[in-house]
N, C-alpha and C positions, 0 to 999 in steps of 0.2 A: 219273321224276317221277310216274308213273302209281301204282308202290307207295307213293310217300307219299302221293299223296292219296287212296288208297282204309285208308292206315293213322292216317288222320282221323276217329276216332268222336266224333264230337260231345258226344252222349249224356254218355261218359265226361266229357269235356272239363266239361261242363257241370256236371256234378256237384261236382267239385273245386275251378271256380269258384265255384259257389253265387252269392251277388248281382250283377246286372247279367251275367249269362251272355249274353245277347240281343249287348251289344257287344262282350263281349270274341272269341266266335266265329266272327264273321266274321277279325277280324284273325288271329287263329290258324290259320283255313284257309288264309287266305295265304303266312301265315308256313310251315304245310307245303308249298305250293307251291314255295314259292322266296323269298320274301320278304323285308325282315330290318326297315325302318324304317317309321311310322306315330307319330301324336302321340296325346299322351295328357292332356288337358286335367287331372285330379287330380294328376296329374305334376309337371303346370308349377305349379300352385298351392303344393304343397308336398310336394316327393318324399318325405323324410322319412316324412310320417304315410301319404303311400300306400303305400310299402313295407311299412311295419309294420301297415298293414292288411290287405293282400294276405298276409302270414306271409312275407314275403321277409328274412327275418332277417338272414342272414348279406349281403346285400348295404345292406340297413339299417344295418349298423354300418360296412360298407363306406365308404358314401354320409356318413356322420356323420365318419369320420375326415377324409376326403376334402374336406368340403363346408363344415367350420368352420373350417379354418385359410383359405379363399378368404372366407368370409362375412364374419370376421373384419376381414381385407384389406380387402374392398371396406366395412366400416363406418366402416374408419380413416379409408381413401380419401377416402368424402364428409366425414367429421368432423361429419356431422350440423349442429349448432350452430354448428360453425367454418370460418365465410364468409372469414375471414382466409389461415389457408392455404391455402384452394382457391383464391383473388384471388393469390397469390403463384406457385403451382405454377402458374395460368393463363401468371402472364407473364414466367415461365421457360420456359414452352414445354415442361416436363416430359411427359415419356409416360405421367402416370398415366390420362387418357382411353383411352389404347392399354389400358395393363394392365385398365382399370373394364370396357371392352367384351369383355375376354377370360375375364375374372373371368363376366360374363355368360352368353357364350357354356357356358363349360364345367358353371356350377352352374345354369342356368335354361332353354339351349335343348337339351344333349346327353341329360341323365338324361330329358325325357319323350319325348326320338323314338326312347328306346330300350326305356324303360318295358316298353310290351308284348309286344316281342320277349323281351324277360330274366323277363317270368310266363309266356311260352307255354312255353320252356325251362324252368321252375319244373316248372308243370305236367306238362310231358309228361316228365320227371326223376323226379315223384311216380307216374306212369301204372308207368312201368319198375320204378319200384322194389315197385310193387304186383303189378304183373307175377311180378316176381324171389320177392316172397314166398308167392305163391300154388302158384309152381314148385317150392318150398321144404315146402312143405306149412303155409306159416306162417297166420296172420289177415290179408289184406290189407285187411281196414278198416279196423282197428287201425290199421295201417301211414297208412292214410289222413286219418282223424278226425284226426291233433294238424294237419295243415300244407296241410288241404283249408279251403275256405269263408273268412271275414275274421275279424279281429282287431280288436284294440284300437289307437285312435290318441293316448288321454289319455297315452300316455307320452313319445312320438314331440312331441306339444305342448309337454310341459313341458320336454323338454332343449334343444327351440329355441327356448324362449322363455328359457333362462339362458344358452343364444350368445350372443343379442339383448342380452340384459341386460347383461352382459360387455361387448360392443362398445362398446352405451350408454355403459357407464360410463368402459371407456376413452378414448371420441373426446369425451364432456362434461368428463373431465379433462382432456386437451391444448385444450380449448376455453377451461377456467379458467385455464391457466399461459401461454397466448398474450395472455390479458386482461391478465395479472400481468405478463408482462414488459414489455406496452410502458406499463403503469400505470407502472413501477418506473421507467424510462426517464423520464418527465413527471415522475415526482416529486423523482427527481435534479435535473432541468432547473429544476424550481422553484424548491429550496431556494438557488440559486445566484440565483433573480432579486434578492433585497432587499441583495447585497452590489455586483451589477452597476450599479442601480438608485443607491445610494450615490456608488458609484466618477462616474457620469455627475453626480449631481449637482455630487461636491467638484471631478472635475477637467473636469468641460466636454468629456465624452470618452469613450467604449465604453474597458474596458481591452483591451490589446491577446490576452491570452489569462488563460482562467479560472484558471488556475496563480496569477496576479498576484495574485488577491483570495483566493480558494478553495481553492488547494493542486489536486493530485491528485484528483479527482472520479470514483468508479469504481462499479459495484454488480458485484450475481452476474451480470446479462444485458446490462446496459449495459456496454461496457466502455470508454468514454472519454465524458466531454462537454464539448465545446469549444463555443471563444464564437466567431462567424463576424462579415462585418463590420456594422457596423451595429447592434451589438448582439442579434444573434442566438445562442440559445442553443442548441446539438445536442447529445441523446444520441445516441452510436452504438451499436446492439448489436454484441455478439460472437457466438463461436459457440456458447457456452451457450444464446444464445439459438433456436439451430438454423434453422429458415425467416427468421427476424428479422436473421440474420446479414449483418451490413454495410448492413442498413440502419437509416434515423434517426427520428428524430421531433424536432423544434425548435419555440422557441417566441421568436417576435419580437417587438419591442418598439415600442411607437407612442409617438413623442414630440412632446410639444407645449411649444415654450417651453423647452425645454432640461430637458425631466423625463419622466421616463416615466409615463405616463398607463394604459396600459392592456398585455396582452400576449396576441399571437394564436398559436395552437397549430397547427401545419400538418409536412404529410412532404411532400417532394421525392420520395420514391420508396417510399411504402409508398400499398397502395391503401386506400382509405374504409375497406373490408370491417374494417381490420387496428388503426383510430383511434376514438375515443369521439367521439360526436356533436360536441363542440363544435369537434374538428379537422378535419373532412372539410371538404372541397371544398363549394362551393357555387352554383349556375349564377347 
């Protein structure tokens, strides 16, 4: 322990860092002592353009492969816009809260408590190899100049902000097609009310199934809609419609005088989050 830390030249050290030398050297003593973890608060903000400040290159591209198929993940995960899904995986009881904290852990708390330890190994990898060419009889400045001192992070910005982008786009389009399927659902449910609405006028009576009046009633995501009693209308989705699957949206009927008056829009088993205002729940 005693040759490592007498094979601590600072000096060196410091040179190679160039900005902010003042912090990084303490942790690097340590890290010669024995050391290995410490946080790195530009880390946590955004590893990415730290990396590629620092000239950490090859772990930059590292960190980029690694880091957008989970970022990705976790953007589907929340769905941003789409309160629907998340209200359904809620109360399924799915593990995506398991997966979202793990997704966490690995892209937001691992890369800065290791940050500093993987530039002190940068650095002192640079020291050796400056070393190795001076032994050589080579230029070890040379050697130093391209992968000493910081870099650029405009780069590092712009291809996390076309992740971002990407994700955006994909979790605002599963946000639009949840809108549509259970739109598609009500609109089926509807075009059936003015024949149900008839049938009760001529015979003093709900028919007993929409087949009677309607035929066959089906779309791409609804895949059946039946009449329940009382005059109740149900689409049910299928599995096209994937989270929506097996469950319904209906629209019931107020009658006064033996006519239907008006029709209220309501789910048995879809939450608020998944219905257009005029169907949610109301206290």
């Amino acid at each position: 322990m005693a040759s490592a830390i007498l094979s601590f030249d600072s000096q060196q050290y410091a040179a190679i860092i160039g900005k902010r030398a003042e912090y990084y050297l303490p942790h690097f003593e340590r890290f010669a002592r024995g050391g290995y973890l410490s946080w790195n608060w530009p880390a946590f903000i955004n590893t990415l353009a730290w990396l590629r400040y620092r000239k950490l290159y090859a772990w930059s591209w590292l960190y980029f492969f690694v880091s957008s198929p989970l970022m990705l993940s976790l953007l589907l995960m929340l769905q941003f816009t789409d309160p629907c899904q998340r209200a359904l995986a809620a109360s399924r009881g799915d593990i995506v809260p398991f997966v979202f904290w793990i997704v966490i852990a690995l892209g937001f708390v691992v890369p800065p408590l290791l940050a500093n330890r993987i530039y002190f190994e940068h650095v002192r990898s640079l020291l050796n190899t400056a070393d190795g060419a001076r032994a050589r009889g080579s230029d070890a400045d040379a050697v130093l100049k391209k992968r000493s001192g910081t870099g650029w992070i405009l780069d590092a910005l712009l291809i996390q902000a076309a992740v971002l982008g990407v994700g955006i786009g994909m979790s605002s389009f599963e946000n639009v097609a949840y809108r549509f399927r259970v739109s598609e659902g009500l609109s089926l449910a509807a075009a059936v009310k003015p024949r149900v609405a008839d049938h009760l006028k001529s015979h003093g009576q709900f028919p007993a199934t929409i087949e009677k009046i309607a035929g066959t009633v089906s779309g791409d995501h609804a895949s059946r809609i039946t009449m329940e009693p009382h005059g109740t209308i149900k689409a049910v989705f299928g599995r096209s419609a994937q989270a929506l699957s097996g469950h319904s949206v209906s629209l019931v009927p107020r009658v006064e005088g033996g006519l239907i008056v008006d029709w209220t829009c309501r789910s048995d088993d879809l939450p608020d989050a998944c219905l257009p205002l005029a169907c949610r729940t109301r206290d």
